[in-house]
Every structure is written in C-alpha cells, then in structure tokens.
NUMIDREN-939234 format. One record per atom (N, C-alpha, C): residue number from 1; atom name; x, y, z. Coordinates in Angstrom, 3 decimals. Layout:
<recs>
  nr atom       px       py       pz
 NUM   CA        X        Y        Z
...
</recs>
This chain:
<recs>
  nr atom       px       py       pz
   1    N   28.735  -23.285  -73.440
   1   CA   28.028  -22.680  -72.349
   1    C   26.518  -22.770  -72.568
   2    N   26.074  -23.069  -73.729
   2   CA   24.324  -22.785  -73.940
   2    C   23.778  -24.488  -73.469
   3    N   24.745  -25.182  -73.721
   3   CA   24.485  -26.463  -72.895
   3    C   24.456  -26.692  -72.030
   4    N   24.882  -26.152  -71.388
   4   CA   25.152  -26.187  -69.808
   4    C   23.769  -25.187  -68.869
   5    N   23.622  -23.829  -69.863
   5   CA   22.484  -23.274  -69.894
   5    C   20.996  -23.721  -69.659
   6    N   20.963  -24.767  -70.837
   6   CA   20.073  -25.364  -71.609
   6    C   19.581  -26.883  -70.268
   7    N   21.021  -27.295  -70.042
   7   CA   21.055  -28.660  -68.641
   7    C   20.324  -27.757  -67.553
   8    N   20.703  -26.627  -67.094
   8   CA   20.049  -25.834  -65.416
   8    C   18.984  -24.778  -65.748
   9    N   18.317  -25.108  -66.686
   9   CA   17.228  -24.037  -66.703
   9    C   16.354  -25.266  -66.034
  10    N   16.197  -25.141  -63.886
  10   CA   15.112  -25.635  -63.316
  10    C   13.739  -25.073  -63.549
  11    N   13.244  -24.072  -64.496
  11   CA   12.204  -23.983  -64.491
  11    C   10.981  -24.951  -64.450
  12    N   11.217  -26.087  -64.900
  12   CA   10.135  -27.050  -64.790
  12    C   10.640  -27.924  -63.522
  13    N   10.809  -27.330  -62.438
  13   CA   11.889  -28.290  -61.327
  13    C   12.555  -29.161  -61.659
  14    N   13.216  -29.864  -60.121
  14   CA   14.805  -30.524  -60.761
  14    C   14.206  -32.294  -60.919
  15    N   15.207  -32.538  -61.206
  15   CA   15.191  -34.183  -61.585
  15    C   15.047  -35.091  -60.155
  16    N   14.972  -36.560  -60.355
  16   CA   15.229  -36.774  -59.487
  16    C   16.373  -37.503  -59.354
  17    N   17.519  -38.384  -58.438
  17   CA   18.615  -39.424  -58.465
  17    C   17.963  -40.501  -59.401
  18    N   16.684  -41.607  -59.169
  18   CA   15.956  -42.176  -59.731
  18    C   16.019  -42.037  -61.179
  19    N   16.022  -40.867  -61.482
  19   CA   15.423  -40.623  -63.379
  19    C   17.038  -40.385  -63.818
  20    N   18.223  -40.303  -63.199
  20   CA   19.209  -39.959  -63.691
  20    C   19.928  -41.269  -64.384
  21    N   20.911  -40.663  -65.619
  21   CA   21.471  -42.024  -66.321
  21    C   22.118  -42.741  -65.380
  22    N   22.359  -44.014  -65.663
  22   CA   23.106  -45.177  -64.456
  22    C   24.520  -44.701  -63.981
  23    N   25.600  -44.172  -64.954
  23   CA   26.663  -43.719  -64.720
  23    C   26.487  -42.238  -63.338
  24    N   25.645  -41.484  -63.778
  24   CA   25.706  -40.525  -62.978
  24    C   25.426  -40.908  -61.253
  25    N   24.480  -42.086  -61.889
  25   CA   23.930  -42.669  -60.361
  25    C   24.463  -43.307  -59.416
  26    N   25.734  -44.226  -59.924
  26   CA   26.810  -44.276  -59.680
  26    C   28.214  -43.347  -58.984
  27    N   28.050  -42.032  -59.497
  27   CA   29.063  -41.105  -59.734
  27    C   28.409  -40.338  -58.074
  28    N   26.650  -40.496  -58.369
  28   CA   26.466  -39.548  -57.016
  28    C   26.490  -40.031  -55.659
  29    N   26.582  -42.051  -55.733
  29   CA   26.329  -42.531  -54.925
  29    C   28.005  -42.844  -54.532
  30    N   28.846  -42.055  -55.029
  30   CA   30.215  -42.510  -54.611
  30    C   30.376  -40.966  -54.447
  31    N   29.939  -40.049  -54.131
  31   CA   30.319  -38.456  -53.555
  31    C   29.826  -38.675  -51.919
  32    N   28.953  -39.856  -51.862
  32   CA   28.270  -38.668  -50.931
  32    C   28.611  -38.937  -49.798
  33    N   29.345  -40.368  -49.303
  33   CA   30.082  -40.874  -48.103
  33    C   30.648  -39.245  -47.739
  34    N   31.765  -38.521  -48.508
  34   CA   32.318  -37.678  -48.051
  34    C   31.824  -36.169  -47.923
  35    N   30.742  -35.978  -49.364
  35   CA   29.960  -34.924  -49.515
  35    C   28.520  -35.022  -49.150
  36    N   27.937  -35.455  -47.990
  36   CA   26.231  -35.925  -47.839
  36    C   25.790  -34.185  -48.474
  37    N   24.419  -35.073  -49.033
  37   CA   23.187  -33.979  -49.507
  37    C   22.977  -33.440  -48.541
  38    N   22.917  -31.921  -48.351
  38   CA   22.384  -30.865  -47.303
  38    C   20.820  -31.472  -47.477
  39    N   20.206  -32.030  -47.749
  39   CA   18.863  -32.015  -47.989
  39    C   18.543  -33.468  -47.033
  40    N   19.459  -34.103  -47.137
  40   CA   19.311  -35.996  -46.149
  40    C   20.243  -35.396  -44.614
  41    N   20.240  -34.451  -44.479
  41   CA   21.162  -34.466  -43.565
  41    C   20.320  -33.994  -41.785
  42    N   20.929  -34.503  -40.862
  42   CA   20.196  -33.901  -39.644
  42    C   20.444  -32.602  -39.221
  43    N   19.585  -31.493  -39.000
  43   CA   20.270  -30.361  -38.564
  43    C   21.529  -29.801  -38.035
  44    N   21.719  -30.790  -36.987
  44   CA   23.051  -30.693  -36.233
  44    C   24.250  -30.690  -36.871
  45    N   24.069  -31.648  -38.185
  45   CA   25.077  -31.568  -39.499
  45    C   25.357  -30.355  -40.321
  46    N   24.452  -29.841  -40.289
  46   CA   24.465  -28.487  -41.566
  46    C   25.703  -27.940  -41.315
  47    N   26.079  -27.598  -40.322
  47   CA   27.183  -26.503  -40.515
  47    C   28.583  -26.799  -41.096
  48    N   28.648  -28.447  -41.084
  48   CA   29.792  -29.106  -41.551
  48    C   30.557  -28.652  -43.013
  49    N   31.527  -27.768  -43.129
  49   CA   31.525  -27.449  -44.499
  49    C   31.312  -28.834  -45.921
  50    N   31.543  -30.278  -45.213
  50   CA   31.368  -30.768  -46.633
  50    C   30.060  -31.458  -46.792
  51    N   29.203  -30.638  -46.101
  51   CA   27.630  -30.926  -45.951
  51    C   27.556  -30.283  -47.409
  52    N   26.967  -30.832  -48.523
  52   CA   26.730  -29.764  -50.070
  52    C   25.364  -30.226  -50.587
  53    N   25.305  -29.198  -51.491
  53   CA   23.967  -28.839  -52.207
  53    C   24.293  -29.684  -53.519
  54    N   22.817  -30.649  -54.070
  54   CA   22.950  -31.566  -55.550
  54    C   21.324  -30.708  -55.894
  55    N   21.447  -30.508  -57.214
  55   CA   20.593  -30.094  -58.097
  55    C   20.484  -30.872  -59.451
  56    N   19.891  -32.389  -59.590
  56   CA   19.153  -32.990  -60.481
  56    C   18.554  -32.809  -61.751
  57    N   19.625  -32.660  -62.745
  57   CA   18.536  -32.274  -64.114
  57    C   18.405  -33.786  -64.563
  58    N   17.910  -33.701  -66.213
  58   CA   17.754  -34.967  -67.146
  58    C   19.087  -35.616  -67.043
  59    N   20.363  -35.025  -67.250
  59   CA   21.378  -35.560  -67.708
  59    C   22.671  -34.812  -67.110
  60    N   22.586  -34.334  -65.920
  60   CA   23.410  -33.579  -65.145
  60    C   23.323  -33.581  -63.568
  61    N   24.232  -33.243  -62.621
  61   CA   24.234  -32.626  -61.202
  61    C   24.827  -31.674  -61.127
  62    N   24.469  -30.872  -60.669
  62   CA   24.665  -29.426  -60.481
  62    C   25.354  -29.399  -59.176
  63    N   26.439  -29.391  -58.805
  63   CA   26.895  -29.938  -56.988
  63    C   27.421  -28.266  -56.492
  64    N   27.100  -27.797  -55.488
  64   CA   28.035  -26.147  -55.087
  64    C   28.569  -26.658  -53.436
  65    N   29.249  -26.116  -53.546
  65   CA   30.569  -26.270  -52.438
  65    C   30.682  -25.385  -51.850
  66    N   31.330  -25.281  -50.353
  66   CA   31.295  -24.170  -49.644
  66    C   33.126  -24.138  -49.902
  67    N   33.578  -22.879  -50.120
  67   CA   34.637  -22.114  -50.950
  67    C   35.722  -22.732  -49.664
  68    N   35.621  -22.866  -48.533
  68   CA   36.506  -23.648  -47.866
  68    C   37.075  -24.856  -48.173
  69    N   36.060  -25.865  -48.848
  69   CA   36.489  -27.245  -49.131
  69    C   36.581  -27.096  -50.578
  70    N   36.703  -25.901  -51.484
  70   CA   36.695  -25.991  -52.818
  70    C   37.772  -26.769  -53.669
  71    N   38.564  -26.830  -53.179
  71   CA   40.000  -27.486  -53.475
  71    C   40.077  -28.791  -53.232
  72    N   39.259  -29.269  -52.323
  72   CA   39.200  -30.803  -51.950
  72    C   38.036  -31.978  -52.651
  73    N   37.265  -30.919  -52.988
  73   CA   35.850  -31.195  -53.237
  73    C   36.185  -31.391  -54.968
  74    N   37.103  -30.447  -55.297
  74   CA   37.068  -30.340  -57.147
  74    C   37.952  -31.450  -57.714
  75    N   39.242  -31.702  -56.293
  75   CA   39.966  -33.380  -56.567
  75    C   38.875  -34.331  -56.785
  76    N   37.989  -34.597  -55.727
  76   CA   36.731  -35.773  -55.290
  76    C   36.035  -35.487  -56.608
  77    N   35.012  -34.702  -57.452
  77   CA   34.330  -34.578  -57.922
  77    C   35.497  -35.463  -59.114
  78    N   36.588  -34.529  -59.856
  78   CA   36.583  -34.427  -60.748
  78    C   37.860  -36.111  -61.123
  79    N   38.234  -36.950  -59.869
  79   CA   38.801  -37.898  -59.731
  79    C   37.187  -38.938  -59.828
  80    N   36.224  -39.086  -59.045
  80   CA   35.334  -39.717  -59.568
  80    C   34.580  -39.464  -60.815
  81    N   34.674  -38.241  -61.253
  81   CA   34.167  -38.196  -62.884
  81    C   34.952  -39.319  -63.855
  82    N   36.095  -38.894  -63.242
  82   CA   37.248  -39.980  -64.479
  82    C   36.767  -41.597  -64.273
  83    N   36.616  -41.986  -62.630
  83   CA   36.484  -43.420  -62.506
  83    C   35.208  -43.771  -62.779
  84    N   33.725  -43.253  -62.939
  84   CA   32.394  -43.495  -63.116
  84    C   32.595  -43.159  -64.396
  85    N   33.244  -42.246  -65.611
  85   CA   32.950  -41.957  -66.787
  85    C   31.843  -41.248  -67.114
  86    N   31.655  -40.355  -66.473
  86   CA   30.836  -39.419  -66.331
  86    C   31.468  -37.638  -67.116
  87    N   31.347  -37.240  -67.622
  87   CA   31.537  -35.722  -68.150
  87    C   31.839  -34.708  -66.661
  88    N   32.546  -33.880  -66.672
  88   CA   32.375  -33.319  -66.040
  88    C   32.822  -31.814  -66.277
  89    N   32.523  -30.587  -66.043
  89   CA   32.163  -29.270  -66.403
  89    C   32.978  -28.746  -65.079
  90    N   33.852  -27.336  -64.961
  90   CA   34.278  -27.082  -64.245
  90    C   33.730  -25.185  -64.448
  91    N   32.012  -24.976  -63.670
  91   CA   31.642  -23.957  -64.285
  91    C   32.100  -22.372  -63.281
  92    N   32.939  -22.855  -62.310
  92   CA   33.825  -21.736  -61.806
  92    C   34.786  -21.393  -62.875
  93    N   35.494  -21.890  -63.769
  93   CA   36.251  -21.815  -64.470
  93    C   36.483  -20.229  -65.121
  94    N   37.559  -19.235  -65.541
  94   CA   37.486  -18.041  -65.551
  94    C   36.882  -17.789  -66.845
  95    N   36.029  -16.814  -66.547
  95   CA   35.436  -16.282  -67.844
  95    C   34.205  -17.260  -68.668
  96    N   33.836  -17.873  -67.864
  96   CA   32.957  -19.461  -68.537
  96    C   34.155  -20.012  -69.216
  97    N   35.244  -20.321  -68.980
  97   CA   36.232  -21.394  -69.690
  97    C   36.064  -22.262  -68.844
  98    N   35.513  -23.197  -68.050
  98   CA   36.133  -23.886  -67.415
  98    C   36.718  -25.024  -67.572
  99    N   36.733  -26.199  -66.921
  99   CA   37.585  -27.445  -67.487
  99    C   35.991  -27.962  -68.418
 100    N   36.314  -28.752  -69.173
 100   CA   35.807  -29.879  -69.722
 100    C   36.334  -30.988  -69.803
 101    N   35.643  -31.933  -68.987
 101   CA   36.074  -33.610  -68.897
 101    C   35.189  -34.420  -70.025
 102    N   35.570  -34.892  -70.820
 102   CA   34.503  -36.055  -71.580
 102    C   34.623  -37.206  -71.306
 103    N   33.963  -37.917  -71.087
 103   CA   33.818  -39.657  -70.948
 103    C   35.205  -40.508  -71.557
 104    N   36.433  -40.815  -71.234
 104   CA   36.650  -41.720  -71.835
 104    C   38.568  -40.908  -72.207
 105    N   38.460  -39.521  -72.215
 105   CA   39.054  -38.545  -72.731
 105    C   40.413  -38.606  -71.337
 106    N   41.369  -38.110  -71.516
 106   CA   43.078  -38.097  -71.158
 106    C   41.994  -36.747  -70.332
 107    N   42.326  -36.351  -69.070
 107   CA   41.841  -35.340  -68.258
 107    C   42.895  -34.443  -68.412
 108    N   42.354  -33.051  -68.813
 108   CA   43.314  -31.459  -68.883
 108    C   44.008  -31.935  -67.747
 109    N   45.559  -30.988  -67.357
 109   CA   45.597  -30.406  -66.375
 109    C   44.574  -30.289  -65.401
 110    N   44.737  -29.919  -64.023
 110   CA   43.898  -29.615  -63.050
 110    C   43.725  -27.663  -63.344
 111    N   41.766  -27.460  -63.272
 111   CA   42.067  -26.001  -63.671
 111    C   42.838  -25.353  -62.989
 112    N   43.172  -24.170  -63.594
 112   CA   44.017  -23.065  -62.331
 112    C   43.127  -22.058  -62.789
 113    N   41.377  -22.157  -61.943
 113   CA   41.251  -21.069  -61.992
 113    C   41.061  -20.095  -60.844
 114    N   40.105  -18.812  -61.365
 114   CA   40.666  -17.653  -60.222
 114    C   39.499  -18.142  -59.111
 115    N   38.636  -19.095  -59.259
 115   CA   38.496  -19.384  -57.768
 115    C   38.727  -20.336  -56.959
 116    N   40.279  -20.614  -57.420
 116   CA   41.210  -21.430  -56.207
 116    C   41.723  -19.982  -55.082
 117    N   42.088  -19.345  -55.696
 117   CA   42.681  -18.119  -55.042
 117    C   41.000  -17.337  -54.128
 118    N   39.833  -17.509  -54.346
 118   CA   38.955  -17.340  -53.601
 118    C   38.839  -18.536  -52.121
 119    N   39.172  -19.301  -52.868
 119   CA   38.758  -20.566  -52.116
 119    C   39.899  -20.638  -50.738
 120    N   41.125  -20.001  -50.967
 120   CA   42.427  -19.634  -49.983
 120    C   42.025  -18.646  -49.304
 121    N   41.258  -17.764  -49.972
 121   CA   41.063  -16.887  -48.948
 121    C   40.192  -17.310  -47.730
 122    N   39.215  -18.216  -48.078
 122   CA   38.207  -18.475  -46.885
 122    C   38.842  -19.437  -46.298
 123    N   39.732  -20.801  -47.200
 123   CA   40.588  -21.351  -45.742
 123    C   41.137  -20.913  -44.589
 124    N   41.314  -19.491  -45.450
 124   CA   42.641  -19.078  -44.533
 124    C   42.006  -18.250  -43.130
 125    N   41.032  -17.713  -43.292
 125   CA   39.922  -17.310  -42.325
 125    C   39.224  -18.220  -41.508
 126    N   39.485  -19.563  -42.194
 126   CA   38.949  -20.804  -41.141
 126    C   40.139  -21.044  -39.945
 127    N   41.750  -20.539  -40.689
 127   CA   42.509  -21.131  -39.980
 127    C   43.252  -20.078  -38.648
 128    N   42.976  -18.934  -39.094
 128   CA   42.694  -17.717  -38.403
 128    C   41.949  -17.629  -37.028
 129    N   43.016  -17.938  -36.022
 129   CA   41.938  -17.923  -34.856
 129    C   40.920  -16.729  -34.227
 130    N   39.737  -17.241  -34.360
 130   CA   39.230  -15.571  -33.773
 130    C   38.995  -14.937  -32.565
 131    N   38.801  -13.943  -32.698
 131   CA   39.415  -12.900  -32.061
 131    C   38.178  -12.869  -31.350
 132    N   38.733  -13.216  -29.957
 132   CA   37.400  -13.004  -28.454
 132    C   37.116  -11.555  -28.499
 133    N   35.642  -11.863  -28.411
 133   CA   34.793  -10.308  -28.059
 133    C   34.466  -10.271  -26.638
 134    N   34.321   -9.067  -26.426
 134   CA   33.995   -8.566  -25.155
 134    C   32.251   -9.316  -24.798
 135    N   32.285  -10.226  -24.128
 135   CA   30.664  -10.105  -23.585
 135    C   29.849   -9.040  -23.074
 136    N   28.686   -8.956  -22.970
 136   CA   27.598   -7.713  -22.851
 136    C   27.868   -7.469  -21.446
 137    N   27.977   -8.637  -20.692
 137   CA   27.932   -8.527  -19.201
 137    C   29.782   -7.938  -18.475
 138    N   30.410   -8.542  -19.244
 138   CA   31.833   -7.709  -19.043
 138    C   31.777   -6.289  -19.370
 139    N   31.131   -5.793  -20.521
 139   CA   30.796   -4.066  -20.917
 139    C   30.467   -3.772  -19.471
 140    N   28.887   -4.276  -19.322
 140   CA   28.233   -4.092  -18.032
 140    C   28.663   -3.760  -17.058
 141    N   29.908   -4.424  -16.399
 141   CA   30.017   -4.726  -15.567
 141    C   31.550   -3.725  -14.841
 142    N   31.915   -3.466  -16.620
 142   CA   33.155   -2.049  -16.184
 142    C   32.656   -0.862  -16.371
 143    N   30.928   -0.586  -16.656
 143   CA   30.793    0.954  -16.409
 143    C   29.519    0.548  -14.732
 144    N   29.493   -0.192  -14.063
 144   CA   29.393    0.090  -12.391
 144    C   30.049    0.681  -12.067
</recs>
C-alpha cells in the first residue's frame, strides 16, 4: 500500500500519457475506444456512465469508474492489463487487499470484493424505473 501511496501523491501534479512507460501507453490507448477520458470528451457526452476519469503519474493510471459500470470496467481494465503486460492494482479491494496483477504472472481469481455488492446496488437503481413526479403546474392546477 505505501507504493501505491508513494505512485498518487499528485502533489507535484499529474503526469502526462506522453511521459508514461510504452506498455502503459499502449494499455491506455486500448481503454479508451470503450472508456473515453472525461477530460477529451464533448459535454453532451459526460453523462454517459463509461465516460471515466485517468490520473497520470511516473509509472501508473489511476482510472475511477462510475459504480454502475464497475463490473464491466474491472473485466476491461484488468483483461487488458494481462494483454499489454502492464501491473495492475485492484485498490477497491477490501480492507486495502486488493487484487495484485504483475507483469507476466498466472492472474488471481477475479476479486470478490465488497464493492461488487456496491456496484449492484447502483445497477440496480439504473434498472429501476422511476417514479413520475407530480409537475409544479399539475400541483397548480388542482388547488384552482
């Protein structure tokens, strides 16, 4: 964990794609067909849940996901970690355990951690149809 610490202390701001090792550059330029940078993106896009956030250190990406696509996003991430050979850190993981991928290494199990069971909950609120509100002008319009 002090490595990982030690990788996201942005205090001196973040990196750029440019300064990152070739593998990673690789690794980010094969996310983003499905995950575009909230930062390259046109407004009208933002709301897309697999619109995501990249944070650039020396020797890392820092990627956060919106808890809807968390499950889809941690296949993609952690299936292109294996094919670019890239490390990869699973820092939802419970308790700071999370997965550790190394370069080259037989991949754990897929984690089971406790924020897959977060991540169900907000699907499940996506899939949840909602519930019509009364407009101002319907209020309005039953106390005439």
């Amino acid at each position: 964990m002090q490595w990982f610490e030690a990788q996201t202390d942005w205090g001196e701001g973040e990196g750029t794609v440019e300064a990152l090792p070739e593998a990673l550059r690789h690794w980010h330029q094969a996310m983003l067909p499905a995950w575009p940078d909230m930062q390259e993106v046109e407004d009208d896009r933002i709301d897309d849940p697999h619109i995501t956030g990249y944070s650039m250190g020396a020797h890392v990406i820092y990627v956060d996901f919106r808890w809807s696509v968390a499950e889809e996003a941690y296949e993609a991430v952690r299936r292109l970690a294996v094919e670019h050979r890239v490390g990869f850190f699973d820092v939802s993981g419970d308790e700071g355990n999370g997965e550790i991928y190394f370069p080259g290494d037989e991949p754990s199990p897929p984690s089971g951690g406790a924020w897959r069971q977060v991540a169900d909950q907000f699907k499940s609120l996506e899939d949840t149809p909602a519930t019509p509100k009364a407009s101002w002008l319907n209020i309005f319009r039953r106390t005439q």
